[in-house]
C-alpha positions, 0 to 999 in steps of 0.5 A, spaced: 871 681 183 872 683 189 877 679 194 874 675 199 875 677 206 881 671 209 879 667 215 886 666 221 886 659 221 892 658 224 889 656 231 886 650 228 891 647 223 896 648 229 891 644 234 891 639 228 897 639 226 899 635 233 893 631 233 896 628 227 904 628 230 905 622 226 904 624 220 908 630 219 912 636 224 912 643 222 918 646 224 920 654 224 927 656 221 933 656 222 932 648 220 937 643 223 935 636 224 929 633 222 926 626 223 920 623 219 918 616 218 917 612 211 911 615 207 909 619 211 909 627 211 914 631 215 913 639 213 918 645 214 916 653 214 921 659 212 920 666 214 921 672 209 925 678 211 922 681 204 915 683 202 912 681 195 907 685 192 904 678 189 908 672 193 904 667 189 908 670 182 914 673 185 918 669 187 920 661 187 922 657 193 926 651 193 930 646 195 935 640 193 935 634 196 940 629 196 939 622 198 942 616 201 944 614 195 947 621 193 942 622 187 938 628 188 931 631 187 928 638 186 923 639 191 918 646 190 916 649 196 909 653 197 906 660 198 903 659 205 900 667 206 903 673 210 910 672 208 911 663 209 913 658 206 913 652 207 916 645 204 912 638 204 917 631 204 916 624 204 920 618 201 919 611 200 926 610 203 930 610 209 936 613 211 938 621 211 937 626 207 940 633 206 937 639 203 940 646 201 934 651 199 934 655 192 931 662 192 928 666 185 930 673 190 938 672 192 937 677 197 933 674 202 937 671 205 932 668 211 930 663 204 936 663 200 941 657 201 938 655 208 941 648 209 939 642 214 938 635 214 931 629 215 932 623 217 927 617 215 925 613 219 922 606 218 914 605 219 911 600 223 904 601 224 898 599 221 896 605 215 896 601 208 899 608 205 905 609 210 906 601 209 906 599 203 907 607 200 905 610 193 902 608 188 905 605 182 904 601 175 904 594 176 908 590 172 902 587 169 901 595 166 894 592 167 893 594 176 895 599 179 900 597 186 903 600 192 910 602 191 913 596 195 909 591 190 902 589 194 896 589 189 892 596 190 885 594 189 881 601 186 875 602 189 873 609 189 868 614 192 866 620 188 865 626 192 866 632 187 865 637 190 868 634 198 871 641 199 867 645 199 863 648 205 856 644 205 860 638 206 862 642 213 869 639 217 869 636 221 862 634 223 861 631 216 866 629 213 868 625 217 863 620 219 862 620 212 869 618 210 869 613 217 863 610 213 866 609 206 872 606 209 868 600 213 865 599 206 871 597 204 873 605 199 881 604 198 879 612 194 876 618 195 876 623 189 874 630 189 875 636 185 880 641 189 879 648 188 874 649 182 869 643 182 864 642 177 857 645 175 859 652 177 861 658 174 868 661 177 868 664 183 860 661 184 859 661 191 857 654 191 864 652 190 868 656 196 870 653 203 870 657 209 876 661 208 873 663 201 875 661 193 881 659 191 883 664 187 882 671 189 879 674 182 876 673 175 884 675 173 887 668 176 893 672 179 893 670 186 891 664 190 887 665 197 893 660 201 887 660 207 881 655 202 888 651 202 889 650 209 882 647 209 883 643 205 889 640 208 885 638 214 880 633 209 886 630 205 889 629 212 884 625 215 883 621 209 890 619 208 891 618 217 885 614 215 888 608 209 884 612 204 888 614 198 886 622 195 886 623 188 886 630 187 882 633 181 885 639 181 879 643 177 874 641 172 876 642 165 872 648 164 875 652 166 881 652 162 877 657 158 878 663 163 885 661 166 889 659 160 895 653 160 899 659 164 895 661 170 893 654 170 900 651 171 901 656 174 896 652 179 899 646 177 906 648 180 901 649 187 898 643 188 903 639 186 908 643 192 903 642 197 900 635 196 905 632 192 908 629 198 902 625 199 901 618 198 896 620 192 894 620 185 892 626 180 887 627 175 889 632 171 882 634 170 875 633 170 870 632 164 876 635 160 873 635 153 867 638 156 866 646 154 862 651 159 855 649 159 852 654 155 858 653 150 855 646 148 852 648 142 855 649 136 861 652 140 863 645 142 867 642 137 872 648 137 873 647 145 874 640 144 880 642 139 882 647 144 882 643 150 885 636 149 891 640 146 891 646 152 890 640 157 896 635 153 900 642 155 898 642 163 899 633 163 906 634 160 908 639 165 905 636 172 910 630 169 915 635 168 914 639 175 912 633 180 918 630 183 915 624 186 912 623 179 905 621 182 900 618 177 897 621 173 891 620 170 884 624 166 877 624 168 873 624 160 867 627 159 862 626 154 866 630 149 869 623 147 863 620 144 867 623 138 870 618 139 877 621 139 882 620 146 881 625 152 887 629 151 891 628 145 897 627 148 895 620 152 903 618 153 902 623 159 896 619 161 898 613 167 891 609 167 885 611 163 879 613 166 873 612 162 865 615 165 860 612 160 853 615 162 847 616 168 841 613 164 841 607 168 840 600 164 841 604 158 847 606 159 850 599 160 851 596 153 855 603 152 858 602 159 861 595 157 863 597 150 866 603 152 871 598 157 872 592 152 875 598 147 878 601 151 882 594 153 884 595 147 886 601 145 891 601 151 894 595 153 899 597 156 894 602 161 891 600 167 882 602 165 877 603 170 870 607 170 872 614 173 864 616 174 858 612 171 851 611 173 852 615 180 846 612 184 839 615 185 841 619 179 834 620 174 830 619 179 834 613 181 835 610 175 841 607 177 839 602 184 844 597 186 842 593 182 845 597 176 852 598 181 853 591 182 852 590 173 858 594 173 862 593 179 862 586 177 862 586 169 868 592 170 872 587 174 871 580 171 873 585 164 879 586 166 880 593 169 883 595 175 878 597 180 872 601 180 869 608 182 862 610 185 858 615 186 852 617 188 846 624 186 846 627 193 854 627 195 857 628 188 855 636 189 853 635 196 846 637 197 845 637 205 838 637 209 838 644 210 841 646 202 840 644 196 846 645 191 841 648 186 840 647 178 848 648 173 849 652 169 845 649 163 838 650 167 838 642 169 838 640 178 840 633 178 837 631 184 835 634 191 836 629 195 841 631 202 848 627 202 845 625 209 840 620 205 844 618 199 850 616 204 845 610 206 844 607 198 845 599 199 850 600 192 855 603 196 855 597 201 854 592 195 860 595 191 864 594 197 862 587 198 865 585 191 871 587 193 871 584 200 869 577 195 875 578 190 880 578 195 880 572 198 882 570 191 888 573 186 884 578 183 890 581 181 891 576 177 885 576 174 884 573 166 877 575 162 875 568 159 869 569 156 870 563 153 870 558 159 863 560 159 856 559 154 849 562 154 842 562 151 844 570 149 849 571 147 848 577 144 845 580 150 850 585 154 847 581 160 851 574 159 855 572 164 862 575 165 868 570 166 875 572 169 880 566 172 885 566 176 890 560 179 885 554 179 879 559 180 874 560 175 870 565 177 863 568 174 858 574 175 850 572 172 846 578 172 841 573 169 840 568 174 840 560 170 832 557 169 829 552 165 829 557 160 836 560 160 841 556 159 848 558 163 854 552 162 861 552 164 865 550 159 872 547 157 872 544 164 878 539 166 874 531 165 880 529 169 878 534 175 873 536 179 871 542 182 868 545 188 862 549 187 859 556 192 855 560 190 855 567 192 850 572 194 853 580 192 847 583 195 849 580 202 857 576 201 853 570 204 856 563 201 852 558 199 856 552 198 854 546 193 859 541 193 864 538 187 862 537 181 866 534 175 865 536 167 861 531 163 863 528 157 864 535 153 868 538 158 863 542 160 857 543 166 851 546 166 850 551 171 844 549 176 838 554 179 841 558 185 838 558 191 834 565 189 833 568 183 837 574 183 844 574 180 849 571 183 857 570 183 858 563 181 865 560 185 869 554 181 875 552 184 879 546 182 882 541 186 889 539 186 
């Protein structure tokens, strides 16, 4: 296949750069002295003297870095095109640091045993990222955390193919991005060079600057697509909103193979892992090619969990910021075995559980309750489920507003939505067409599907969990009792502190019997309803627990499902 003509982008990543001063310098060799402030990125290039036939492959480029506290970490550089290449560098930690560069080729001397010095500044802004840092395993091993403790709250859109030309920059995407974050999205997540539904080299998955990879022989990258890409990962990391970078759909593992791709792997990592983000090592992982879905699937599966297991443990290997890592399913694991076969490499669990709309539900709650169980020592979250408007909206805000609140009030540690029309970014004026297999997903423009009402109501249940400990969450179905108990629709019941709080996708009737039990008789509690469509309270005053401890819980204020707040008084 031929190599796709290479845009100059240098203008416009320098114009860029400045806008964003904060957020990292670039500066041209010879390095001295560099300042960066805590968390946020500072970059450095170096020119070589030499030429390369193949500069991706040829040669290596790295620097050791030493800390305050004198332990040092290895830090990889990245192929820039031309004959640059430039270092990333962040830290959790204040003080100075110095580097000495390490080069594959001795002899070029403007890369080899180059030295210089960064110093870290403390920040003092508002950024959540730059303030609080990466992300980490809480100590619960349950949530996820910021690195200096605070409580991250998961709320995840999906945009898998947000790098892509249709979804133009930066006209589209960032009045898209303005609009998940004011709903509340802490987390947007995408696939970076090879996103899914398409064949390699389909032109549906190129940017502006072309495909990633040069050819169907996956020798080169094109460093061109990459400095697109850079713009959008830095806008939404200026903005407070975390990336999670799936570095391609599993797929592709057929045509690449475990060296091509971590080969890959080693370029992503050097280039974004500097980043406050987080990683998913692909998508739909045990998911063969669509048209191997026959009787060809089972010998994939096999070969993909063990051929991704390899990619998992070198990412740990290779990261030097050791960035979660986490796998995005697919439905290959209805087999009922794990992802990838090596899950030690797994930080949290992603689970994706269908788009049939109510149907999917008791297999989207089962699939949570087993995974609770199988790892509990792994954070759990739906990394796609029931994307809204999909099956001609099968899966409405009502569906969203199910699963974001039974997820929650679970036990996981966030939740992720997605919506037909923006995960493949169809636009007004193109249709992202059918996959593979023959099957068009929907034809609705993202320009329409960004208004869906459960994007904004997943957002209201997030803004209504953190004004408790919602960390600190406990499931407690036995605080609570219905007429249905063997319906998937029971209400759920967490607690947290002196808060009990419950989600009834049923609303409470003459005929439909809901309870709180094991109330304290010594106590009394305030009561507020609260409308997830809207947040809009309803208090309804104390109440005290009859003679068996329990209270039966009266008609809301309208018949819809509701959030029922119970809060002991002290």
């Amino acid at each position: 296949m031929s190599q796709p003509a290479r845009m100059s982008l240098k203008p416009m990543i320098l114009f860029f750069s400045l806008s964003l001063s904060f957020c990292f310098e670039v500066t041209a060799s010879p390095v001295k002295k560099l300042m960066a402030r805590q968390n946020m990125v500072v970059e450095w290039s170096y020119t070589s003297i030499n030429n390369y036939h193949n500069p991706f492959r040829d040669l290596t480029l790295e620097a050791v870095i030493t800390r305050p506290d004198g332990q040092t970490m290895t830090l990889p550089a990245f192929w820039a095109g031309d004959n640059e290449w430039r270092f990333r560098f962040s830290s959790t930690d204040t003080g100075t640091y110095s580097f000495v560069t390490k080069c594959s080729d001795k002899k070029n001397k403007n890369l080899d045993k180059q030295s210089g010095s960064i110093i870290v500044g403390p920040y003092y802004g508002d950024n959540v990222l730059y303030k609080h840092g990466p992300l980490r395993i809480s100590d619960d091993h349950r949530h996820l955390s910021y690195h200096d403790g605070t409580s991250f709250f998961w709320l995840a859109a999906s945009w898998w193919h947000g790098m892509t030309e249709r979804f133009i920059w930066p006209a589209d995407f960032q009045p898209l991005t303005a609009d998940r974050k004011n709903k509340g999205f802490s987390v947007i997540q995408f696939a970076l060079g090879l996103p899914c539904d398409i064949a390699p080299f389909d032109p549906r998955g190129r940017n502006e600057a072309g495909d990633p990879w040069t050819d169907s022989t996956f020798s080169t990258i094109n460093p061109a697509y990459f400095e697109l890409t850079d713009l959008r990962i830095d806008w939404l990391v200026r903005e407070g909103i975390m990336p999670n970078i799936m570095g391609t759909w599993g797929y592709y593992m057929k045509w690449t193979g475990v060296d091509n791709m971590e080969k890959y792997w080693d370029y992503v990592i050097a280039r974004y892992g500097a980043y406050p983000c987080t990683w998913t090592l692909a998508g739909e992982v045990t998911l063969a090619y669509y048209t191997d879905l026959g009787e060809n699937w089972s010998y994939y599966k096999t070969q993909f969990r063990e051929q991704w297991s390899e990619v998992a443990r070198h990412i740990h290997h290779t990261d030097p910021y050791h960035r979660l890592v986490t796998v995005h399913p697919g439905p290959g694991v209805n087999d009922g075995k794990p992802p990838v076969n090596d899950m030690g490499t797994i930080d949290f669990v992603m689970l994706q559980s269908g788009h049939s709309g109510f149907r999917t539900l008791p297999h989207a709650t089962m699939n949570v309750r087993k995974n609770l169980d199988d790892y509990p020592q792994k954070p759990i979250l739906h990394g796609e489920v029931c994307f809204e408007g999909m099956h001609g909206e099968g899966s409405g805000s009502k569906v969203q507003r199910f699963l974001f609140w039974s997820n929650m009030l679970m036990g996981t540690a966030g939740f992720s939505y997605g919506a037909e029309g923006i995960w493949q970014f169809n636009t007004t004026t193109e249709k992202f067409g059918a996959s593979p297999g023959g099957n068009t997903w929907g034809n609705v423009p993202w320009e329409v599907a960004y208004t869906y009402p459960g994007s904004r109501e997943v957002g209201i249940g997030k803004t209504i969990l953190e004004q408790y400990q919602w960390w600190d969450l406990k499931p407690a179905p036995d605080l609570i009792s219905f007429s249905a108990p063997d319906s998937i629709f029971i209400p759920y019941c967490a607690t947290t502190k002196n808060v009990r709080i419950i989600y009834m996708f049923d609303f409470p009737s003459s005929w439909r019997n809901i309870r709180c039990t094991k109330l304290n008789k010594e106590k009394t509690y305030q009561v507020t309803f609260i409308d997830p469509i809207t947040g809009d309270t309803y208090p309804y005053g104390s109440i005290s627990a009859d003679v068996k401890g329990e209270w039966k819980v009266p008609k809301p204020p309208i018949m819809q499902d509701w959030v029922l707040v119970l809060k002991e008084k002290l």
